[in-house]
C-alpha positions in Angstrom: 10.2 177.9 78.7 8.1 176.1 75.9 6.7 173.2 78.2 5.7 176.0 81.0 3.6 177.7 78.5 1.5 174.8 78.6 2.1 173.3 82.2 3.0 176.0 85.1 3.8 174.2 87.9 6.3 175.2 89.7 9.5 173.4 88.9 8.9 174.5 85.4 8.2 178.0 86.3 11.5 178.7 88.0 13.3 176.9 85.3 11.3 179.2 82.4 12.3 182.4 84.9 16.2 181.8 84.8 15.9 180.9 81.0 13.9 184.3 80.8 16.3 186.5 82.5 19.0 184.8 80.9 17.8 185.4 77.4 17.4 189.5 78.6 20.7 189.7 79.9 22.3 188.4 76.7 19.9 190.6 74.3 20.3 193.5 76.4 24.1 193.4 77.2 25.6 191.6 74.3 27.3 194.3 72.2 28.4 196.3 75.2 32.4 197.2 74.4 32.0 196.8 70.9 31.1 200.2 69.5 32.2 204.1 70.1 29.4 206.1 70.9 27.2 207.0 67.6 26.0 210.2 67.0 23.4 211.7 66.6 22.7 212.1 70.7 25.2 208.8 72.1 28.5 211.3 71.6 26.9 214.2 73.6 25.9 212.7 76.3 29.7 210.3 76.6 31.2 214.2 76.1 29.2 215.3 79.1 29.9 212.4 81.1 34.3 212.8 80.3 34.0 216.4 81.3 32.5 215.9 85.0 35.1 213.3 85.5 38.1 215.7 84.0 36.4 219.0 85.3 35.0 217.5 88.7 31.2 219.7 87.7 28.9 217.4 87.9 26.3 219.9 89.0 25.9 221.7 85.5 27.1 219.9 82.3 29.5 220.9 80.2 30.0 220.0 76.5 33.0 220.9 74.6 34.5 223.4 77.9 30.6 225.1 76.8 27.5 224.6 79.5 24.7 221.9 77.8 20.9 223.2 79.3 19.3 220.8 77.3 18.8 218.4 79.7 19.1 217.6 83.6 22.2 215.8 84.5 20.7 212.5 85.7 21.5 210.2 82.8 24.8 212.1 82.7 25.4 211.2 86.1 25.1 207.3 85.5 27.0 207.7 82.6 30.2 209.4 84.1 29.9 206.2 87.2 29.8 203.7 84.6 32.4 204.8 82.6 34.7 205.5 85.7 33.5 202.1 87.2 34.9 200.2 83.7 37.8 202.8 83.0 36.2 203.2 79.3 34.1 205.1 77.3 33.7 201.9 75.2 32.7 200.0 78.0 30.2 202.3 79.9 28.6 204.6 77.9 25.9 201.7 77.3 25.8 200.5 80.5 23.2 202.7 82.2 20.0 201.7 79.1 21.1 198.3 78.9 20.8 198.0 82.9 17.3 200.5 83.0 16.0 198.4 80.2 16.8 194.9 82.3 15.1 197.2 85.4 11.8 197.8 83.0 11.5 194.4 82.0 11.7 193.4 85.7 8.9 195.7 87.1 6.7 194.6 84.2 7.3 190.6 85.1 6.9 191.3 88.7 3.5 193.6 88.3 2.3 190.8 85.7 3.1 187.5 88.1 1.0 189.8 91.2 -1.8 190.8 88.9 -2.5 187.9 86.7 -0.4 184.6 87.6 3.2 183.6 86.3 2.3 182.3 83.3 1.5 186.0 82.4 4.7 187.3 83.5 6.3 185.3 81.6 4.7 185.8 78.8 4.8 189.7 79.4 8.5 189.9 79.3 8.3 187.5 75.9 6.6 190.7 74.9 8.9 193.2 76.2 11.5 192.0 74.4 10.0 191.3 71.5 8.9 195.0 70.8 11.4 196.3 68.3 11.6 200.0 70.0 12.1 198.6 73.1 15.8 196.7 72.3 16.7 199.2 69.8 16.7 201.6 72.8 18.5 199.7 75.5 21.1 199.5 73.0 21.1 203.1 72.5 22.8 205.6 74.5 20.4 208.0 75.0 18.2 209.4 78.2 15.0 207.8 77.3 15.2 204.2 78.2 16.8 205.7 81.5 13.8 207.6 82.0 10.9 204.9 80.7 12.8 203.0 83.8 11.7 206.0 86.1 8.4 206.2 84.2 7.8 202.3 84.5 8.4 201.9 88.0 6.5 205.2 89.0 3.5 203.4 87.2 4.4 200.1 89.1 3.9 202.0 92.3 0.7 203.6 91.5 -0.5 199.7 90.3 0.3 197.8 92.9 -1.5 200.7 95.6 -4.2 200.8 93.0 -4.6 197.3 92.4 -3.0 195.7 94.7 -3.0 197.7 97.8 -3.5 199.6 99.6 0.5 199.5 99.6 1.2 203.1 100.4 5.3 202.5 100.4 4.8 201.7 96.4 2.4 204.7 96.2 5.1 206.6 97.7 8.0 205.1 95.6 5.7 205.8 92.6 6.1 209.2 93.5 9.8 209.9 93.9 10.4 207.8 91.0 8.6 210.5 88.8 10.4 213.0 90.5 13.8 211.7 89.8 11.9 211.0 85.8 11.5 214.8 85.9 15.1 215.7 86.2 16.0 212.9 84.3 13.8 214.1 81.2 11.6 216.4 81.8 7.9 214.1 81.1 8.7 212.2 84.4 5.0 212.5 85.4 3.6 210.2 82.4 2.5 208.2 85.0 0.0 210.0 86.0 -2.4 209.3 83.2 -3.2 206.2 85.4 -5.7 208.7 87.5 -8.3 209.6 85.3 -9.4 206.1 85.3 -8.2 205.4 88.6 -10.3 207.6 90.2 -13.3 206.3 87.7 -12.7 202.8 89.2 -11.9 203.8 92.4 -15.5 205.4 93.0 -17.0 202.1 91.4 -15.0 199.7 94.0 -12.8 198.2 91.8 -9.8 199.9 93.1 -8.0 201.9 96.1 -9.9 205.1 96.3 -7.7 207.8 96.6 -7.5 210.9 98.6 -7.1 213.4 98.6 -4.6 213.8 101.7 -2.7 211.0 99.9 -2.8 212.7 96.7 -0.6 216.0 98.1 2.0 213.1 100.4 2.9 211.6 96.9 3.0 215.2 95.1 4.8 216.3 97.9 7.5 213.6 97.7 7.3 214.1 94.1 8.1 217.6 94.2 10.8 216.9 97.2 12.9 214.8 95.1 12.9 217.4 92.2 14.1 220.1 94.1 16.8 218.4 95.7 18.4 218.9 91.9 16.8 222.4 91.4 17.0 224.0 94.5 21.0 223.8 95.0 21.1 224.4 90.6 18.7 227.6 90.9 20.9 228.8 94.2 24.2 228.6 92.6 23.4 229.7 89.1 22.0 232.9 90.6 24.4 233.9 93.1 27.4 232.9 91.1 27.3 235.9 89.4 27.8 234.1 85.9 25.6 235.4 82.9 26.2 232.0 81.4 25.0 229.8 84.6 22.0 232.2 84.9 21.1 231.4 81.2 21.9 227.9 81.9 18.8 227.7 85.0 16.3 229.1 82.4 17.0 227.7 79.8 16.9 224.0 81.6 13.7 225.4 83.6 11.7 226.9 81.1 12.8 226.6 77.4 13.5 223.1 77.6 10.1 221.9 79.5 7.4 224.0 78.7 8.6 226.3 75.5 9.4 222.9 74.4 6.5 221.2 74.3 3.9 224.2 73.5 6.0 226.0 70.9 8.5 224.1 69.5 11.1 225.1 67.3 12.2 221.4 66.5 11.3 217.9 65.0 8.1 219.6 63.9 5.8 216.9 62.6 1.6 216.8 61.6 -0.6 215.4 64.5 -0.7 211.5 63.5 2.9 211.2 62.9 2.8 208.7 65.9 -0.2 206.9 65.2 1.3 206.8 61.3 4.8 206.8 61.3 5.5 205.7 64.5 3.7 203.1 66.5 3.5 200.7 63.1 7.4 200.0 63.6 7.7 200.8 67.5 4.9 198.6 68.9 6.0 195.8 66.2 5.1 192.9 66.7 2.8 193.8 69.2 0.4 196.2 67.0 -0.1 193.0 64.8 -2.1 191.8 68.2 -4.8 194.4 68.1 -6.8 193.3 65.7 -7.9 190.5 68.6 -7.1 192.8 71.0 -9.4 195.5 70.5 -12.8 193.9 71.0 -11.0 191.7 73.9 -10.3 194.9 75.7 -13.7 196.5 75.0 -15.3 193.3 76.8 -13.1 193.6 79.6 -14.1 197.5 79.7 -17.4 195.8 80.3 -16.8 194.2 83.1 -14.8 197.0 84.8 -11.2 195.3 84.6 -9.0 197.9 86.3 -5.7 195.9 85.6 -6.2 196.1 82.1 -7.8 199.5 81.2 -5.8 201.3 83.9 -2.7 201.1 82.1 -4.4 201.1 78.3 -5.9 204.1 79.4 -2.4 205.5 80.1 -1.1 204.4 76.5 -4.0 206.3 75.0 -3.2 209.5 76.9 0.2 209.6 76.9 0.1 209.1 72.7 -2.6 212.0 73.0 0.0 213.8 74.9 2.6 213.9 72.8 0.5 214.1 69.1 -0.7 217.6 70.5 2.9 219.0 70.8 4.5 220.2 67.1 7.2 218.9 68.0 7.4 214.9 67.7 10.5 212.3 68.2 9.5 208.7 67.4 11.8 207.8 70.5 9.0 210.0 73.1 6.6 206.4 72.1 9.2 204.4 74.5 7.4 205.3 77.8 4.1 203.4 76.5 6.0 200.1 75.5 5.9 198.5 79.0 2.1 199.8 79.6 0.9 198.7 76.2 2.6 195.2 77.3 0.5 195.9 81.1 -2.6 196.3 79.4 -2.3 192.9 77.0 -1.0 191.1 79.9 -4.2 188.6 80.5 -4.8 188.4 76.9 -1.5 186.8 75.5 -2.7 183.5 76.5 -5.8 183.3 74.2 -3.4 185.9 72.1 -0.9 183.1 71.1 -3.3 180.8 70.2 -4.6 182.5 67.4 -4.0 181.1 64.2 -4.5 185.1 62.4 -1.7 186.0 64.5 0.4 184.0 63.6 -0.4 184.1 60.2 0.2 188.0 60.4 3.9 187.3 61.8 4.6 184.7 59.3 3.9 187.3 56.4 5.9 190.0 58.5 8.4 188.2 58.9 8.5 186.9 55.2 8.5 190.5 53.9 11.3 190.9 56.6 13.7 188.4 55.5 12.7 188.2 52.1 13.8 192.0 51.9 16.6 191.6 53.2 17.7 188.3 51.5 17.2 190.2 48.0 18.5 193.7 48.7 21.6 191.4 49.6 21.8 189.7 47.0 21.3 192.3 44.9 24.1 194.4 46.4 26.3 191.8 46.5 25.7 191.5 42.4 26.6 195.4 42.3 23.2 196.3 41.6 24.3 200.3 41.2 21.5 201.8 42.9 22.4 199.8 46.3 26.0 200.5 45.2 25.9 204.3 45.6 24.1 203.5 49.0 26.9 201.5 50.5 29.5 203.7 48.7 27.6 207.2 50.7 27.5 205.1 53.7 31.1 203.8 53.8 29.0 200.1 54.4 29.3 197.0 53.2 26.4 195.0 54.8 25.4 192.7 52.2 27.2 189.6 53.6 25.0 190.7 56.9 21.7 191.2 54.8 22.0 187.3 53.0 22.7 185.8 56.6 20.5 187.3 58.6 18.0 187.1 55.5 18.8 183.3 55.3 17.7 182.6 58.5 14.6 184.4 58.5 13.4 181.9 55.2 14.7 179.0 57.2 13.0 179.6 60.3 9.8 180.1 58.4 10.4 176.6 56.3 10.9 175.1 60.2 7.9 176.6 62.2 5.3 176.9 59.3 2.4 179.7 59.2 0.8 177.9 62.5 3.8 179.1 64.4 4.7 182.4 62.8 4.4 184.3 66.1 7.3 181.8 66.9 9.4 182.1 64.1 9.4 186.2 64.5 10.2 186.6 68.0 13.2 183.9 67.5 14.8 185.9 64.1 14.2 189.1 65.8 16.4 188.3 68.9 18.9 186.7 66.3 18.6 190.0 64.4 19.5 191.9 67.6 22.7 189.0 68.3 23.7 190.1 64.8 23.3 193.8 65.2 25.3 193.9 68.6 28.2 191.9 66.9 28.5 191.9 62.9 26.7 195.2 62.7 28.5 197.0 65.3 31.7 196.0 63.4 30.4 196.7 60.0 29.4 200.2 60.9 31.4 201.0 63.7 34.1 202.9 61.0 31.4 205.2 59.8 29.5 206.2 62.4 32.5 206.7 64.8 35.3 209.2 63.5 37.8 207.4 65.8 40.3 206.5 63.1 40.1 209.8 61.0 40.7 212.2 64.4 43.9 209.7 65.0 45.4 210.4 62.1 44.1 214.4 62.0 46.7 214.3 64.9 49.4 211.5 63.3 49.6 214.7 60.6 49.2 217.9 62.7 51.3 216.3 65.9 49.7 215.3 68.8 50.9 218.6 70.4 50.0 220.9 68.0 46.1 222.8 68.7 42.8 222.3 66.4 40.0 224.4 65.8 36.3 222.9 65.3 33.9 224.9 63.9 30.2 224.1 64.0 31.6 221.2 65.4 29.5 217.7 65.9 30.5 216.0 69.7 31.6 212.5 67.9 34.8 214.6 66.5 35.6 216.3 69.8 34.8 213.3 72.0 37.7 211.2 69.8 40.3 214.1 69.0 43.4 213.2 69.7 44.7 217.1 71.0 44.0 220.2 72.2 41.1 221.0 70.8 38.7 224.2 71.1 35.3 224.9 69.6 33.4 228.6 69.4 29.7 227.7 70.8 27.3 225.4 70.4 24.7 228.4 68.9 27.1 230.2 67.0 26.2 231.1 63.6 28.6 228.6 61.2 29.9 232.2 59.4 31.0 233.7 63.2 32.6 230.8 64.2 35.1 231.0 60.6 35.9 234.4 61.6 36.9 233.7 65.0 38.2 230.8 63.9 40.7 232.6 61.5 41.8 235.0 64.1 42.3 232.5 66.3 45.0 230.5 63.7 47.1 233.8 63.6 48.3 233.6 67.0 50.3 230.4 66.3 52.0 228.4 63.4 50.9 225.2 65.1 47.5 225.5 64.5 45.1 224.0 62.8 41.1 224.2 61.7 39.0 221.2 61.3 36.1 221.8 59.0 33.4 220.7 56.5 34.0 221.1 53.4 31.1 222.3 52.4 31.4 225.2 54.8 35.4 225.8 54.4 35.0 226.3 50.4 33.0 229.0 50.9 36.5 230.8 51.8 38.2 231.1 48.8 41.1 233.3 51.1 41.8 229.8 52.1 45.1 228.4 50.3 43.7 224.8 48.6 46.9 223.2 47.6 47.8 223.4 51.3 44.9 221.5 52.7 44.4 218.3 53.3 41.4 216.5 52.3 40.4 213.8 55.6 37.6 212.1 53.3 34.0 211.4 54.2 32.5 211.0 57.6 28.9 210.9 58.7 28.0 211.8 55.2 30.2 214.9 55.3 33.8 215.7 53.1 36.3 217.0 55.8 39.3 219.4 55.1 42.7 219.8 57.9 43.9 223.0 57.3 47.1 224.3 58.7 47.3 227.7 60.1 49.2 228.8 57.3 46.9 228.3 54.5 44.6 230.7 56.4 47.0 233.4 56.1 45.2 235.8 54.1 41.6 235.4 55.9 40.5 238.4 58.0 39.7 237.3 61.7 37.5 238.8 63.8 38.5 238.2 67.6 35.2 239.3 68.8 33.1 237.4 66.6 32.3 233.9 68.7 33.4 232.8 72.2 36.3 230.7 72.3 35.6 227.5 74.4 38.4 224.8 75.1 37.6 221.5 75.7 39.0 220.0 78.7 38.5 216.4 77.4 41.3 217.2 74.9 43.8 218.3 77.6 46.6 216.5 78.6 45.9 214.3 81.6 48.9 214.7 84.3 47.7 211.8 86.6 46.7 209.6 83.8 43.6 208.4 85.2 41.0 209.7 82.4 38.9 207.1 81.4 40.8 205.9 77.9 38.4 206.0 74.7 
């Protein structure tokens, strides 16, 4: 790919192409059947995906034998085919954001080799998966590299009409891609902070005008793809008759869309937590370009470059957007990564010549691996403050740290401060190659309660039922037996009492519980329990029906949900853990 950079004929372009896509597949991919799901969101969503294929309900999601409004059921959908397609949870439950990142990268290749040349492209997927938010998500389980994929090819659309065009089949596609973003996640329309300055170039000739007849087609196909989820949800929650699906269509219609965003009750942060605490990290390395880029872009503005301040102009909104809402998650930035990467497109070739640049990377990637490289050494050495941090995260990672640490100094011995831009884009994907392997099975014990819920059951019997109140989905999703939880909203104290009425009907039952919640019950009988140990930073007690003898019940107190996922399977054909 090196000699294409600076000869792009053709041979070497197709050459520099395979090597590119081969590079993403491995990043992306590698690390797929490693892991369990990790909470906190990963578990949820693998629970909701189990439960359609046991329950046969894809149409409203179920956690725990409980309805989950929280979110549409698109990403739930693709993770229930994966993991039927493989046969595991382990091997699917990853499949769907490592295959919508792959997706994301493509569209933003393809949109750069039409707009600017192939050099370019190339160059822009370089980018792509170089920006640390950007891998960290495809090899995360959750909904919002699925829907950046939505978001980025609904902006691809509305570019290549735009730009490109007219191409009214992509302004189309633009449209029912941010459709099928809205039931996906809710923001599916991001993409429409292109038109502002659309519409400002348009009128100046240096894009498709729009009109406004096209304007209601690709609303109208927008809204048509939206309701063929809503539609058939709205109808059968409200003529079913059930309370439950009725809460569950305004809940997902209302709460979780607007309530959400203009009155949040969750993640609240102050205005310039993205442009503070966020985008520093997220946009790495790329924010170490804007120095250069800043006046390069206000130049450009100059001359009215509509491929460059279309999508810039979207990043600028879209951060706007999302600083105005109290509540902030550092993972809503994702959706501006491939636009941010848009907008620098035609500058990375005079970008990656500059010697401040690569200066900047070299001391990033100094503080980077010399950080690491000490903090492992240091732990190694049994440095006590490190030691209380490995010993409360059940980790051991300084073997990992030194390594990965190691090569960091040595690739920065090798390229020198003239190619630092070099020597952090090559430790970053072996960073990634080390996190997908060694750090999967370094942490894979803690984060995942796999081995602690298999030997909950080797003491209790596989047969034998457990309670979980105020229960987290990673302990459900791996339980080994019957298993039944008391609502998802439940007040902690409700769920004890129903939990205590619900041991007296049975000698082999049992209640799975925090320790920090369970002592406050001194009725409970402590030489009979049996302490489980620490998971996810949480002592846990198994206690048998038994010990809970003299605790009053209340039947009445909490809903009683079982979870179908727990259930014996006659046929045999779940999908194994």
């Amino acid at each position: 790919m090196r000699s294409f950079l600076d000869d792009p004929t053709q041979a070497h372009y197709r050459r520099a192409w395979l090597l590119l896509l081969l590079l993403a597949i491995v990043l992306l991919g590698i690390g797929i059947g490693l892991r369990d799901p990790w909470p906190a969101d990963e578990p949820r969503f693998a629970l909701n995906a189990l439960e359609m294929l046991r329950t046969g309900q894809f149409w409203f999601p179920h956690r725990g034998g409980e309805l989950y409004p929280d979110k549409p059921p698109v990403f739930m959908w693709a993770s229930a085919l994966s993991i039927w397609l493989t046969g595991s949870v382990r091997l699917g439950f990853l499949i769907p954001t490592a295959l919508s990142a792959l997706g994301t990268l493509l569209l933003v290749v393809d949109l750069g080799r039409r707009l600017h040349g192939r050099r370019v492209a190339l160059l822009s997927g370089l980018a792509l998966l170089t920006a640390f938010q950007f891998v960290l998500q495809a090899k995360t389980a959750q909904i919002d590299m699925m829907l950046t994929f939505f978001t980025t090819l609904g902006a691809y659309g509305l570019l290549r009409h735009a730009l490109l065009g007219p191409a009214r089949r992509w302004w189309l596609i633009g449209w029912a891609a941010m459709g099928i973003g809205v039931i996906t996640k809710g923001v599916g329309i991001l993409p429409l902070a292109l038109l502002p300055a659309w519409l400002w170039f348009g009128y100046r000739g240096r894009a498709v005008r729009l009109g406004l007849k096209e304007l209601l087609l690709g609303l109208g196909v927008m809204l048509a793809c939206i309701a063929a989820w809503a539609i058939p949800m709205m109808l059968m929650a409200s003529f079913s008759g059930d309370p439950a699906l009725a809460a569950y269509r305004d809940n997902i219609l209302f709460k979780q869309t607007g309530q959400r965003y203009a009155d949040s009750w969750t993640h609240l942060e102050p205005w310039y937590y993205y442009v503070v605490k966020v985008l520093p990290w997220a946009w790495m390395p790329l924010v170490l370009a804007l120095p250069w880029a800043l006046p390069a872009w206000w130049h450009r503005l100059k001359r009215s470059d509509a491929r460059v301040w279309m999508p810039l102009s979207a990043v600028v909104l879209i951060v706007v957007f999302f600083s105005l809402s109290p509540g902030k998650r550092g993972v809503y930035m994702l959706p501006t990564l491939p636009l941010l990467v848009m907008a620098l497109a035609p500058l990375l070739p005079g970008l990656i010549r500059r010697r401040g640049l690569h200066r900047a990377a070299f001391v990033v990637l100094a503080l980077l691996a010399g950080l690491l490289l000490l903090a492992g050494m240091l732990g190694a050495f049994g440095l006590p403050a490190l030691a209380r941090v490995a010993e409360r995260h059940q980790v051991d990672p300084w073997a990992w740290w030194i390594v990965i640490g190691a090569l960091g100094v040595g690739l920065l011995a090798w390229t020198r401060p003239a190619r630092g831009l070099w020597a952090l884009g090559g430790w970053l994907a072996l960073f990634w190659l080390s996190w997908s392997t060694w750090g999967y099975a370094l942490q894979d014990h803690a984060r995942s309660p796999r081995d602690m819920m298999t030997q909950v059951a080797a003491i209790t019997g596989p047969q034998a039922w457990l309670a979980l109140p105020d229960f987290d989905e990673e302990f459900l999703l791996q339980a080994r037996q019957p298993s039944v939880q008391f609502g998802d909203k439940t007040p902690a104290s409700q769920q004890f009492q129903r939990a205590f009425a619900w041991l007296k009907q049975g000698d082999d039952r049992w209640l799975f519980a925090m320790e920090r919640q369970a002592k406050d019950y001194p009725c409970i009988a402590r030489d009979q329990i049996t302490d489980m140990g620490v998971q996810n930073g949480d002592d846990w007690w198994l206690i048998p029906a038994r010990a809970a003898s003299q605790c009053q019940g209340d039947p009445n107190a909490a809903p009683l949900f079982v979870a179908p996922t727990t259930l014996p399977d006659p046929d045999g054909k779940a999908p194994r853990l």
